[in-house]
Structures are given as C-alpha cells and as structure tokens.
Backbone as CSV, one residue per row, in Angstrom:
resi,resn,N_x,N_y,N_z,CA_x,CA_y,CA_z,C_x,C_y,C_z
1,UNK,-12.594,-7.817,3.105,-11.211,-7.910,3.569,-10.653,-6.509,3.822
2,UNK,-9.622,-6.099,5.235,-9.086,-5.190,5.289,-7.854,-5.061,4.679
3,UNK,-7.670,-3.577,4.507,-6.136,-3.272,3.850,-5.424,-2.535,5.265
4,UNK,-3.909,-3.064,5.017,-3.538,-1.840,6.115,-2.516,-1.378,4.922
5,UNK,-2.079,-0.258,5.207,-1.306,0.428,4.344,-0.109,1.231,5.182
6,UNK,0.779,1.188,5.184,2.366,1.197,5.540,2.504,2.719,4.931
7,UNK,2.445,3.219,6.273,2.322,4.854,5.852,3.286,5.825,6.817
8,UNK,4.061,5.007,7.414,4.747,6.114,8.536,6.637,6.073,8.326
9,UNK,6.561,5.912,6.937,8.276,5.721,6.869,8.499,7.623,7.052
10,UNK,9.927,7.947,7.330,10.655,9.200,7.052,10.118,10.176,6.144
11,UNK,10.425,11.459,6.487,9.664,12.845,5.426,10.513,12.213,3.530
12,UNK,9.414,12.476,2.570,9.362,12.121,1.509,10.883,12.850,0.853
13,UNK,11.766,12.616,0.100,12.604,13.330,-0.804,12.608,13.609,-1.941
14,UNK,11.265,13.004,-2.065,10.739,13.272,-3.767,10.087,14.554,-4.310
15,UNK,9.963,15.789,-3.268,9.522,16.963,-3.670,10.103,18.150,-3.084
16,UNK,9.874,19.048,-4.123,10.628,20.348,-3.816,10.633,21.166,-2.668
17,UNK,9.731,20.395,-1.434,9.112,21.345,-0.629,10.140,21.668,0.482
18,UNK,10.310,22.986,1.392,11.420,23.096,2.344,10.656,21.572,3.267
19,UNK,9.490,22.130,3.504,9.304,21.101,4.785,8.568,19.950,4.052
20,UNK,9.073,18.704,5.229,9.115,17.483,4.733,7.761,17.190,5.096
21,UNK,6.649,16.161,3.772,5.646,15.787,4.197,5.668,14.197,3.949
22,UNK,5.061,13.388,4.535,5.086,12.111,4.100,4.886,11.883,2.890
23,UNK,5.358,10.790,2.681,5.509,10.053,1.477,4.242,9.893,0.420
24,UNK,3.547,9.137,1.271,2.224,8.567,0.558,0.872,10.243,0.472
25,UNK,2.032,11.077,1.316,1.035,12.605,0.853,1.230,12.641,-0.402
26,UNK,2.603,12.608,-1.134,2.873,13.241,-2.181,1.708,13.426,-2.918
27,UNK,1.665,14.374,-4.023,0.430,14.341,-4.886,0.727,13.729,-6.140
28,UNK,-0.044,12.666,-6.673,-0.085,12.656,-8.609,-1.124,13.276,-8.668
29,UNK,-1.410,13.987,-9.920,-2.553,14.379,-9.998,-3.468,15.487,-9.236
30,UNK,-3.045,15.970,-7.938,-3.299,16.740,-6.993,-4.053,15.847,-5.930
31,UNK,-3.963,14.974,-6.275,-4.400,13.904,-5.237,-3.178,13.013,-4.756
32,UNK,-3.024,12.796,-3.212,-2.232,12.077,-2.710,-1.830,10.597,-3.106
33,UNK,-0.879,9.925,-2.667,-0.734,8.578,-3.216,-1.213,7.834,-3.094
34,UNK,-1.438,8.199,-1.498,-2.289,6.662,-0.381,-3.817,7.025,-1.359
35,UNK,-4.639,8.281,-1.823,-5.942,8.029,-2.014,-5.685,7.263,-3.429
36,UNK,-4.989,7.333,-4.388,-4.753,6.440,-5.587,-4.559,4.843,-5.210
37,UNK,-3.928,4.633,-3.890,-3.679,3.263,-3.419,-5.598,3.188,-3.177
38,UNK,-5.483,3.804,-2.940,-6.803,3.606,-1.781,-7.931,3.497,-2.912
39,UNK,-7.821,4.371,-4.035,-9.064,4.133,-5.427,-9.269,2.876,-5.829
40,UNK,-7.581,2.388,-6.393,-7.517,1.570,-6.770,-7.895,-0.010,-5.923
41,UNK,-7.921,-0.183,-4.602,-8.747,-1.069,-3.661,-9.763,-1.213,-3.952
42,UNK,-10.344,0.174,-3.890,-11.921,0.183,-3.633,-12.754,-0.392,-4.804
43,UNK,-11.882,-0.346,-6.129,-12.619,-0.923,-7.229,-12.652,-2.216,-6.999
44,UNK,-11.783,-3.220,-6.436,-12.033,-4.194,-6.235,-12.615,-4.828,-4.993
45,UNK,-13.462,-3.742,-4.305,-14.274,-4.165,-3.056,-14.002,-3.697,-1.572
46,UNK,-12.341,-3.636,-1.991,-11.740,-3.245,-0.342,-12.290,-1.646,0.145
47,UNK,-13.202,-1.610,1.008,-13.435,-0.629,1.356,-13.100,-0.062,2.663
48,UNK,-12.333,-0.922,3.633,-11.602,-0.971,4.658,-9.992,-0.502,4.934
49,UNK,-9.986,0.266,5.372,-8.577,0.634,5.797,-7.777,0.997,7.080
50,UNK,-6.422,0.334,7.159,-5.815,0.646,8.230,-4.585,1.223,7.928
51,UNK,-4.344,2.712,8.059,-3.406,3.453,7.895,-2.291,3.402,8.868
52,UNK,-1.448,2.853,8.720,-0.190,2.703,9.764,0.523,4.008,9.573
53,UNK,0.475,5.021,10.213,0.915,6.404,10.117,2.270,6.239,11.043
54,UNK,2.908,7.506,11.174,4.335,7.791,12.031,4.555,8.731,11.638
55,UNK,5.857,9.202,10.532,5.900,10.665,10.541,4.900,11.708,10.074
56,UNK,4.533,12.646,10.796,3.548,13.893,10.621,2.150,13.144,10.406
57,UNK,1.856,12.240,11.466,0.661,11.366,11.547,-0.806,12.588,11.350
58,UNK,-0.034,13.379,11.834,-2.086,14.412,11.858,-2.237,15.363,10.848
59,UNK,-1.086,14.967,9.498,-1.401,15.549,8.240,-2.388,14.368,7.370
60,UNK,-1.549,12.811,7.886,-2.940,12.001,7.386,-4.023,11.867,7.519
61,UNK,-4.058,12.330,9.335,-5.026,12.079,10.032,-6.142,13.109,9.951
62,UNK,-5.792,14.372,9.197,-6.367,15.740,9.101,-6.884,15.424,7.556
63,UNK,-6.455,15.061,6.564,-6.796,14.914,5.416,-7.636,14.023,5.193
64,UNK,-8.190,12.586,6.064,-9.137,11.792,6.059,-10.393,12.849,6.570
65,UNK,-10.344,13.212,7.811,-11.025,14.198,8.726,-11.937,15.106,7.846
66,UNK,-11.219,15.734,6.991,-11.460,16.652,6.365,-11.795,16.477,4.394
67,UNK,-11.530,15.142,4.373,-12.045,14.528,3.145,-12.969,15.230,2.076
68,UNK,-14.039,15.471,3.094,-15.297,15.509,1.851,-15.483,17.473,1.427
69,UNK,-14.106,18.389,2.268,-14.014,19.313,2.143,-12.741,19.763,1.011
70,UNK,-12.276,18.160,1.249,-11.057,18.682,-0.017,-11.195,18.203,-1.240
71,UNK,-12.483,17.260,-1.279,-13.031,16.872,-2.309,-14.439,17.701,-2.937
72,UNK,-14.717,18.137,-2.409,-15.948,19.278,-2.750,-15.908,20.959,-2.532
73,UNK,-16.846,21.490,-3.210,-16.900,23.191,-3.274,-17.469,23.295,-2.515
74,UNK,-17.281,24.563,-1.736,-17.303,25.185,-0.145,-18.035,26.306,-0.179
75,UNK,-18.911,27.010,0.478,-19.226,27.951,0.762,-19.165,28.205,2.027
76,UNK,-17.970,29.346,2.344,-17.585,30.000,3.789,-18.497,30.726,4.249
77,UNK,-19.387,30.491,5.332,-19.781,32.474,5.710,-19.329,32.345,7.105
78,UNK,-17.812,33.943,6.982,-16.900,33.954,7.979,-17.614,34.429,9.097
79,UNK,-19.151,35.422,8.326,-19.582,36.222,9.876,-20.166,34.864,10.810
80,UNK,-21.049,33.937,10.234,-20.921,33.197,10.656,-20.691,31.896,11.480
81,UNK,-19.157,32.149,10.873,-18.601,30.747,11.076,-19.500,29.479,10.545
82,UNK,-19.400,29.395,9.393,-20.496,28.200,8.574,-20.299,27.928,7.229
83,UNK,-20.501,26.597,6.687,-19.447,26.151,5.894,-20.940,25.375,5.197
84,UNK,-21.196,25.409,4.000,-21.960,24.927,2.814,-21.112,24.157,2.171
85,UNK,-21.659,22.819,2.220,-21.232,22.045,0.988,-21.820,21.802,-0.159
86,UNK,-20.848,21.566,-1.212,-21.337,21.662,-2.903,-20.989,20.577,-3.560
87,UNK,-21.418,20.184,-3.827,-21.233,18.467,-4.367,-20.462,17.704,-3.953
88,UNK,-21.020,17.330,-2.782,-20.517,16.986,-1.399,-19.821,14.999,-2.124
89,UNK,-18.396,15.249,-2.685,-18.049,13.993,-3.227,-17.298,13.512,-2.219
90,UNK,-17.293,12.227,-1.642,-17.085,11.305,-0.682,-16.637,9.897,-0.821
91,UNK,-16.412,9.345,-0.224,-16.298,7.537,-0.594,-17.088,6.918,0.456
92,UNK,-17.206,5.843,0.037,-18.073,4.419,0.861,-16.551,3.594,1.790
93,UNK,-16.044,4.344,2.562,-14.731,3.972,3.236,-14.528,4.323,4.338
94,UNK,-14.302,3.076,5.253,-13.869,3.398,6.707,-12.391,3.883,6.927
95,UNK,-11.930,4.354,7.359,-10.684,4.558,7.347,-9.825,4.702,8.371
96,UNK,-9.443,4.019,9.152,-8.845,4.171,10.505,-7.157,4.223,10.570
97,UNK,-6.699,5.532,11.158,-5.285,6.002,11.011,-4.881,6.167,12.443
98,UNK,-3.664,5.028,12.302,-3.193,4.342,13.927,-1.435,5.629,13.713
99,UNK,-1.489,5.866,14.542,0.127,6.211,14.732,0.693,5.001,15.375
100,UNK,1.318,4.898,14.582,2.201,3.689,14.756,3.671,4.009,15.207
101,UNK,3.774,5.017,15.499,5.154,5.305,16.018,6.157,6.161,14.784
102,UNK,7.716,7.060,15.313,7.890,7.314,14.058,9.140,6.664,13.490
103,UNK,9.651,5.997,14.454,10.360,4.762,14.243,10.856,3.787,14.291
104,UNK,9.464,3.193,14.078,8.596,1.753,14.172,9.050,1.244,13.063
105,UNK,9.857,-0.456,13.274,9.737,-1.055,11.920,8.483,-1.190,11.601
106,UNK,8.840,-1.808,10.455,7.235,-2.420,9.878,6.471,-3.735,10.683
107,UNK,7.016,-4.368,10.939,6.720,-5.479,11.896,6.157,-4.911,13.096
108,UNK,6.359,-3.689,13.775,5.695,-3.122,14.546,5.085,-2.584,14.736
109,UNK,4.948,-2.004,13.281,3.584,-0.794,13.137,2.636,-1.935,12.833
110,UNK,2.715,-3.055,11.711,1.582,-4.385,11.371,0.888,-4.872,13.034
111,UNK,2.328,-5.426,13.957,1.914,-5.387,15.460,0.708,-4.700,16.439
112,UNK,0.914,-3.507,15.598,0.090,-2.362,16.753,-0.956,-2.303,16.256
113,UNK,-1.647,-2.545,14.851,-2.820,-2.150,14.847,-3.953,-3.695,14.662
114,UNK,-3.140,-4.737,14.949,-3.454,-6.359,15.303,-5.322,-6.071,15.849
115,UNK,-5.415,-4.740,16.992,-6.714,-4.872,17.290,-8.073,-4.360,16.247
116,UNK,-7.282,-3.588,15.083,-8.013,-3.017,13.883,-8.299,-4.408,13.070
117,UNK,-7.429,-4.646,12.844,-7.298,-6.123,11.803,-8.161,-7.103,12.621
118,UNK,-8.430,-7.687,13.641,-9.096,-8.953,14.054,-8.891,-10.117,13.512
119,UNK,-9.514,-11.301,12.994,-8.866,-12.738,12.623,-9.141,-12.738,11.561
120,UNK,-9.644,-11.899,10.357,-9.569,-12.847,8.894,-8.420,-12.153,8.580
121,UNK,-8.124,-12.763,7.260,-6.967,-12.193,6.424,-7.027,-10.756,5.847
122,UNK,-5.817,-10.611,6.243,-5.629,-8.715,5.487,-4.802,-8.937,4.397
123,UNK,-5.113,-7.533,3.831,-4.233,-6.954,2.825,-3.464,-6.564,3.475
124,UNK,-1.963,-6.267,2.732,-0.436,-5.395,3.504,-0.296,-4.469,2.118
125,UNK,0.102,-3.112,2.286,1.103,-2.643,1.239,1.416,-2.004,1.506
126,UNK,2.613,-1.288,0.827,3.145,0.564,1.286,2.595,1.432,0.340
127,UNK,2.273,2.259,1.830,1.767,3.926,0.453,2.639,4.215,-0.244
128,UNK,3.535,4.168,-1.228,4.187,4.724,-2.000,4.503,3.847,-3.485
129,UNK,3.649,2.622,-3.776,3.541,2.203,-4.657,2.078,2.186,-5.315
130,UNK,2.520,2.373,-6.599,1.015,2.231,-7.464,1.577,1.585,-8.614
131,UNK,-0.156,0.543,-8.601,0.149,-1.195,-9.945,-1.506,-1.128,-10.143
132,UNK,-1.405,-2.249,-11.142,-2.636,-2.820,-11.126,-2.693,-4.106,-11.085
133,UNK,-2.472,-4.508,-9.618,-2.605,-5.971,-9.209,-3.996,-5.943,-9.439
134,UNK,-4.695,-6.999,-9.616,-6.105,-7.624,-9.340,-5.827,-8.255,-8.218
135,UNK,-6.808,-7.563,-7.292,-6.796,-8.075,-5.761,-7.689,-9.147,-5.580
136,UNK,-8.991,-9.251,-6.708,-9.541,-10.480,-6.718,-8.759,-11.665,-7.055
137,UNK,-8.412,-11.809,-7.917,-7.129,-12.672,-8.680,-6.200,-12.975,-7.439
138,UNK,-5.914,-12.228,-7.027,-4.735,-12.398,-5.836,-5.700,-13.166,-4.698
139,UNK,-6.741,-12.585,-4.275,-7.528,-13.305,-3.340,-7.432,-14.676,-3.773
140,UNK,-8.301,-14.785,-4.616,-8.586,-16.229,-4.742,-7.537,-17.103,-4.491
141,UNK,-6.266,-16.997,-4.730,-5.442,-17.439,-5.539,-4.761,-17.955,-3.535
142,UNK,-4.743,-16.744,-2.892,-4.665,-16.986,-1.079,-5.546,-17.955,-0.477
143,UNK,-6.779,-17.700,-0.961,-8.137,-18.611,-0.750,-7.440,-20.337,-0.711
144,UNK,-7.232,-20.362,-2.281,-7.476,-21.875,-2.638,-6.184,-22.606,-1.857
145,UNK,-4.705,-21.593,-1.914,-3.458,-22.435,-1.433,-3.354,-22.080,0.470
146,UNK,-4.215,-21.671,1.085,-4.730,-22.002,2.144,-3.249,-21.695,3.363
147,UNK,-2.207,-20.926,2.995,-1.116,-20.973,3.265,-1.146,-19.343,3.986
148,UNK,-0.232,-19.121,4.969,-0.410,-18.003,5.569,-0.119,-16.631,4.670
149,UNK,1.086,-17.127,4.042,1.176,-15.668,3.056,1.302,-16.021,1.840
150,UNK,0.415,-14.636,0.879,0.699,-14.984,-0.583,1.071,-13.139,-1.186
151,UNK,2.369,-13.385,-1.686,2.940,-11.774,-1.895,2.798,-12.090,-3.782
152,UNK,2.137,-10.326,-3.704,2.599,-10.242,-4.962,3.427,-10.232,-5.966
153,UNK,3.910,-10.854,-7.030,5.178,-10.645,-7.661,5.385,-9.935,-8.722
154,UNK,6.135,-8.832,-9.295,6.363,-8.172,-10.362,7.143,-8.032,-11.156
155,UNK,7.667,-7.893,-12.684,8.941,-7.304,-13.446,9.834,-6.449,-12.558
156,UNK,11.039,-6.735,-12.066,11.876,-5.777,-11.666,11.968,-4.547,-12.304
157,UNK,11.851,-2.966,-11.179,11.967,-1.855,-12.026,13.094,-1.721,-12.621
158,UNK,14.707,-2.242,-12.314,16.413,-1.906,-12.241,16.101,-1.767,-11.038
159,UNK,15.625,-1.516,-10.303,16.720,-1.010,-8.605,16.016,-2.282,-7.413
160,UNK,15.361,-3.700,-8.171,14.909,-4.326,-7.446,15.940,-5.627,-7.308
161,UNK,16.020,-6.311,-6.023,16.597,-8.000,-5.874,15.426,-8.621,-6.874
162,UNK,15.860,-9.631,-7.211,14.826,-10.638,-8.125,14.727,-11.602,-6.669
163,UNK,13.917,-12.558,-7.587,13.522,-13.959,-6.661,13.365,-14.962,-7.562
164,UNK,14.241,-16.271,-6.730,13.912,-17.477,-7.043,12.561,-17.911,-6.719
165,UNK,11.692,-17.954,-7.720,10.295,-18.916,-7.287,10.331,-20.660,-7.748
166,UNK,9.774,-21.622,-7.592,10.020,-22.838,-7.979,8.502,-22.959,-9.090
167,UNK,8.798,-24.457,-9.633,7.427,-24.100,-10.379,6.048,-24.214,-9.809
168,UNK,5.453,-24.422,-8.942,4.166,-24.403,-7.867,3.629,-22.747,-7.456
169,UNK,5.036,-21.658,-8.185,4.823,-20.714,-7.706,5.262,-20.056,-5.972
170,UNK,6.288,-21.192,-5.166,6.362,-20.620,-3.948,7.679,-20.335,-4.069
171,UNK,8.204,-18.992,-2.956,9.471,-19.260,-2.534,10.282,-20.043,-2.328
172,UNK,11.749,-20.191,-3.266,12.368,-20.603,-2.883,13.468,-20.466,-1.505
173,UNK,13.910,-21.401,-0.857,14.758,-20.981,0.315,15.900,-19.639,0.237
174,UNK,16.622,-19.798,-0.944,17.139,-19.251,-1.633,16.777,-17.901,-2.392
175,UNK,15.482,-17.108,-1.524,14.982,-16.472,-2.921,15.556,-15.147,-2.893
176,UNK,15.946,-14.901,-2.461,16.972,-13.457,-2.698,17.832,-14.053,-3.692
177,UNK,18.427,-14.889,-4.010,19.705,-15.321,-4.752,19.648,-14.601,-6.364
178,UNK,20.012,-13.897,-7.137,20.261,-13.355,-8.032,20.323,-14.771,-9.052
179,UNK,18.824,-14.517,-10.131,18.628,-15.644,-10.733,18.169,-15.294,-12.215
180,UNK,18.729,-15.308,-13.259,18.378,-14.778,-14.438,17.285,-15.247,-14.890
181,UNK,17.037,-16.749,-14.816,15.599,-17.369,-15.399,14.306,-16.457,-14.392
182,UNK,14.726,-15.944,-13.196,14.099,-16.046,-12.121,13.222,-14.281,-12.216
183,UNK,12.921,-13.653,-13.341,13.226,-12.140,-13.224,11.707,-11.137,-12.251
184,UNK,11.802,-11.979,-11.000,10.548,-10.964,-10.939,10.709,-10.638,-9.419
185,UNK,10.199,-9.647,-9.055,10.347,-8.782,-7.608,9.616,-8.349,-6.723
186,UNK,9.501,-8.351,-5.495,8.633,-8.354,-4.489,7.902,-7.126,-4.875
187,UNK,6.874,-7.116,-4.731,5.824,-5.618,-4.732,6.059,-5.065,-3.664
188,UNK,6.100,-5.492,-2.387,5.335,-5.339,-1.437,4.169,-5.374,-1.284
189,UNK,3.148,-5.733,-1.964,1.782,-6.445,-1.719,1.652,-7.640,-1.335
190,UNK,0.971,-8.031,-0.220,0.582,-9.028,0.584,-0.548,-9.167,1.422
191,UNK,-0.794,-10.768,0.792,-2.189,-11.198,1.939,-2.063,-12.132,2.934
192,UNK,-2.305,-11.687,4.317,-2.247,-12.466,5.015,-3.067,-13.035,5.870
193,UNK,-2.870,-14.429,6.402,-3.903,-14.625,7.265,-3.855,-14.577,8.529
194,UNK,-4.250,-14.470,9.913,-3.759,-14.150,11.005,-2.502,-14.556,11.752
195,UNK,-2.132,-15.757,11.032,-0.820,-16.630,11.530,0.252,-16.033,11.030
196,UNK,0.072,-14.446,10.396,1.114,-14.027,10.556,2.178,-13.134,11.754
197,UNK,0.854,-13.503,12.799,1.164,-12.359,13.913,2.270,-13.819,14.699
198,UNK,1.996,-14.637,14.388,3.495,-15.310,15.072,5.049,-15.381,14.629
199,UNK,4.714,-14.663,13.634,6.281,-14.604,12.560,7.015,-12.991,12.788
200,UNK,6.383,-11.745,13.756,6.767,-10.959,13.582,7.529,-10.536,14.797
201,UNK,8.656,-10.221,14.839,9.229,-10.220,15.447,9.863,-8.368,15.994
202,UNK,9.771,-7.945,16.877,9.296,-6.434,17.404,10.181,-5.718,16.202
203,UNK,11.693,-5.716,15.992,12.415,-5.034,15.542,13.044,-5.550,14.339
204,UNK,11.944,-5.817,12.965,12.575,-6.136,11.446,11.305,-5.666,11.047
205,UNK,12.107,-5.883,9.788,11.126,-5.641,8.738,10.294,-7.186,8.138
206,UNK,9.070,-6.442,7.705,8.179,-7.443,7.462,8.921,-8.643,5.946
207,UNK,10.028,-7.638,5.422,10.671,-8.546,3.983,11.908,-9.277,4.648
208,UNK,12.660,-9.557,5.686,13.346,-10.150,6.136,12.821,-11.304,7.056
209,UNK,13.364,-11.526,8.030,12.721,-12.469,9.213,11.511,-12.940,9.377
210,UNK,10.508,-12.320,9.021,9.051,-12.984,8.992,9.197,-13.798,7.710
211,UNK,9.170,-13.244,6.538,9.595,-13.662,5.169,10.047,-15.297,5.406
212,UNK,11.297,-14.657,5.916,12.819,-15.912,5.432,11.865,-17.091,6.496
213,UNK,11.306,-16.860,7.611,10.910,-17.884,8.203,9.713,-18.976,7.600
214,UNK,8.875,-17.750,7.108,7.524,-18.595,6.539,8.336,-19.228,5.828
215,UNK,8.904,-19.079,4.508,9.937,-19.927,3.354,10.217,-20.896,3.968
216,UNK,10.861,-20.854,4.572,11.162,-22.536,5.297,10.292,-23.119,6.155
217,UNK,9.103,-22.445,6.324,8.271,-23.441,6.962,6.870,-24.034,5.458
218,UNK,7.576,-23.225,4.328,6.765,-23.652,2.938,5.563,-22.579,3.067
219,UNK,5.313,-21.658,3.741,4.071,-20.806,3.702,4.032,-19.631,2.983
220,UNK,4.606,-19.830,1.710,4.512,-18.445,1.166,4.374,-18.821,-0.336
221,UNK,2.970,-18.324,-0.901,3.173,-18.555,-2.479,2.677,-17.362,-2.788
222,UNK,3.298,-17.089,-4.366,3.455,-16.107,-4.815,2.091,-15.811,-6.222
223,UNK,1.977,-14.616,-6.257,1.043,-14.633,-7.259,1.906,-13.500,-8.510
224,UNK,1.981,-13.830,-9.853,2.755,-13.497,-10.450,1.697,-12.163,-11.374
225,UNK,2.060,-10.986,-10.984,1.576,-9.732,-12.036,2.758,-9.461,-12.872
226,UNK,2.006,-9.689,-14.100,3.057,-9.175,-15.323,2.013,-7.858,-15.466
227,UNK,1.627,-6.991,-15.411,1.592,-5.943,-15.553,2.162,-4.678,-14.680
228,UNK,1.506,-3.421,-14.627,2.308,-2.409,-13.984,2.308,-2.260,-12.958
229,UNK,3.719,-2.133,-12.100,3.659,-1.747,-10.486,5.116,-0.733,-11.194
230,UNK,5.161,-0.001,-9.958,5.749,1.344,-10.245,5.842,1.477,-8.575
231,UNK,6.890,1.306,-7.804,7.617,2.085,-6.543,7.745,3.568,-6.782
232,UNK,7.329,4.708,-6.337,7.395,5.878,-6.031,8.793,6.464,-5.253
233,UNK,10.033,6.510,-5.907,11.080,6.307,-4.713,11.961,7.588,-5.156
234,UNK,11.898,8.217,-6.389,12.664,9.192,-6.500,11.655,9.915,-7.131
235,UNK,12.618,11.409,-7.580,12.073,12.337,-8.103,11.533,11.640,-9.369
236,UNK,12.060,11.135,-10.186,12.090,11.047,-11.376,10.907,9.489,-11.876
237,UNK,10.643,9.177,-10.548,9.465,7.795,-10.451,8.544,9.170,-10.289
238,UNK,8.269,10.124,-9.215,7.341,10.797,-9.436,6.746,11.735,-10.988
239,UNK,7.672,12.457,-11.569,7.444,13.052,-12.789,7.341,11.968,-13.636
240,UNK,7.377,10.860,-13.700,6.631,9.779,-14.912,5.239,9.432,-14.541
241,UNK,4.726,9.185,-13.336,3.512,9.003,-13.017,2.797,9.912,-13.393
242,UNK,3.341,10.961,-12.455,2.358,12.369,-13.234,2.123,12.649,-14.313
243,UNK,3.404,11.986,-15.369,2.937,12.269,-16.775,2.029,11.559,-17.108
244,UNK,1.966,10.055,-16.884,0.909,8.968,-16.916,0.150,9.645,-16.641
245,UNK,-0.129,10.036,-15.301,-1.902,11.004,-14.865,-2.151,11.497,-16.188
246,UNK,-1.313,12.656,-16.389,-2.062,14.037,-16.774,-1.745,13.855,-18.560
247,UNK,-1.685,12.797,-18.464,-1.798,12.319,-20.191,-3.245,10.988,-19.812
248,UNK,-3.589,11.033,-19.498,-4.591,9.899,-19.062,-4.171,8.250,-19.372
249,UNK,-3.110,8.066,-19.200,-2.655,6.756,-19.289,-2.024,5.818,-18.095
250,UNK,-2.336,6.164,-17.270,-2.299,5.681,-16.033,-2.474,4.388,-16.015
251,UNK,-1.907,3.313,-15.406,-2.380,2.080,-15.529,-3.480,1.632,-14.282
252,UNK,-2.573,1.871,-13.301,-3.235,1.886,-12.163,-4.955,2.670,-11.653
253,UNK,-5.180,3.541,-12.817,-6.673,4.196,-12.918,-7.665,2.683,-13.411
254,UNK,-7.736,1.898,-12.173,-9.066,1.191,-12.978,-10.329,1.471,-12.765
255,UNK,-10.681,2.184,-11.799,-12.080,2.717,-11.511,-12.535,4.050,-11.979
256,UNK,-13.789,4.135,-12.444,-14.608,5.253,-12.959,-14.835,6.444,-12.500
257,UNK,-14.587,7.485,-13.293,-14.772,8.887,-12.443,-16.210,8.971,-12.508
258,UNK,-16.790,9.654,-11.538,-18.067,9.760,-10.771,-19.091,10.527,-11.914
C-alpha cells in the first residue's frame, strides 16, 4: 500500500530560523519529520511514498536526492571532484515528490498526484504529525468494513474538535458536534480506497466536504488509537518531542536502529 503525505502547507513557525523552511523539514532529533513519519511506515511495510510538496518543494526534493549523503560519512576529493561513501546507510523506499502547488488545498494536491496512487487504496497523512497508529490494525480493520474511508481516531491534544462516533464505530452526521461521552479527534490519518477521487472537490479541504459527504452517504468508519499521536503545531509541541527523542522515550520510535 502507498502513503501520500501532505507536505506543502506554508513556511513552518515552529523554529528560530530567519528563513522559513517547511514544516515536515523541521528536525527532531536532527532528522526531519516527514523521515520519522516515513520510519515509522516503513516498520509496518509501507515502503511507498507520495510526497505532496508546495512550499520550497526542492528542499524536499533535494533531501530525498541526496539521502544516502546525509545519512552517511563522505569522503571529498575537491582536486578531483569525487565523493567516497562510508557506510553508505539508505532505505528500501521509493519516494516520489510531486509539487503540488503552493496554494493548493489538500483536495488538490491528493487530486494531482491520482497518477502516482493508481487504483488500490492509499494511505493519507500530514507531515507534521507523529503517533503510533498500527497501520496493520488500521488496514485490516479498512479491509474487512469494505467502505471507502476509514480515519484514524485519537485522545484530543486541548486544541482539537472531538467527534461524535456511534457504536459500530462510524461517523456520526453530527460529528463535529461537541460531545463529552464522545472524547476523541481526527488524526488526520486515513485510508482510502479509490472512490475517494469522487468526493473531492478542487477547492476544500480533505476534513470538510469530502468528509461531511462520505458521512451521509455512511462511508466512513473510524479506527480508534488510544495511544500517542502528537500534532507538531507550535514551538512548544516541538521542544517536547525532542525531549521524547533525546531522552529515548519516543513513542512513535517503533522500528530498530540498524
């Protein structure tokens, strides 16, 4: 199964830097966000990716490119011009980075790269969150209820809408409605199956109008993670992760260092 990953929102405000770099650049760890999105896939199989880029597209597009040089020790010789690699560390990952425009809803950047994706079901998420959904768990779970979309659901951080779910686990019509029994919040993780390319409409977002429509046509069930998801949205979401990193308690670390 492919992932596309929602990578071209506005320059990031979460770091000190004069100039603005995308979002999913930011670093935990000295490693970017999207490659932590991207670790955390790969442990569960997804080795496919579709990077929906937009702002400063050829800093993503330069950092895939250049991968196995920012992951390994170098030997320059300038007279040269020649470059030795030293434990040449890499991934088993395709990675294809679409500019999607730089302000492209989401519905339009998902739109544009329709010829990357082809007809089975994809993964959706934005670079700027890190969890530990089980994407198998979530698969299956799309598999068996045979329905076009199944979004992940999480504990609200404080700065999330909740959702009404019913007990079967699907959206309710109603599910924005502020519901105390009800306490859990869109990830933005989603699987879909190709019938979502009839719900998108050029100029929304993929959590409005596509959403509100499947709901009333009953096509949306939810898969419920009670463990950690964490939105990346301020300064202060970034300096807790990092502490997670660099204390080794990360939740989202489920795969093995090499």
């Amino acid at each position: 199964m492919k992932a596309v990953i929602l990578a071209g929102g506005l320059p990031s405000t979460i770091t000190e830097e004069n100039e603005g770099i995308p979002k999913p650049m930011v670093e935990i760890g000295e490693k970017p966000i999207i490659w932590h999105i991207m670790k955390n896939l790969s442990h569960y199989g997804v080795n496919d990716f579709i990077v929906c880029s937009g702002y400063k597209s050829d800093m993503i597009k330069n950092y895939f490119n250049d991968y196995y040089i920012y992951h390994s020790d170098i030997t320059v010789n300038l007279k040269n011009n020649t470059i030795k690699i030293h434990k040449n560390i890499t991934e088993d990952w395709h990675v294809t980075v679409a500019d999607t425009g730089l302000k492209s809803s989401t519905n339009e950047r998902i739109r544009k790269v329709k010829p990357y994706i082809g007809d089975e079901s994809f993964i959706l998420t934005y670079g700027d969150c890190l969890s530990n959904i089980d994407i198998n768990i979530m698969t299956e779970i799309h598999r068996k209820n045979g329905l076009i979309a199944t979004m992940a659901i999480a504990r609200p951080t404080g700065r999330n809408q909740t959702l009404n779910i019913d007990k079967e686990g699907r959206l309710c019509k109603d599910y924005l409605q502020q519901n105390e029994t009800s306490a859990w919040a869109n990830t933005g993780t989603y699987i879909f199956t190709n019938g979502i390319f009839n719900y998108l409409e050029e100029n929304d977002s993929i959590e409005r109008q596509p959403i509100q429509n499947l709901v009333k046509d009953l096509q949306v069930m939810t898969y419920k993670h009670d463990e950690f998801w964490r939105p990346v949205e301020t300064k202060r979401d970034k300096e807790e992760v990092i502490q997670l990193w660099n204390e080794g308690l990360a939740p989202w670390k489920v795969w093995q260092e090499y």
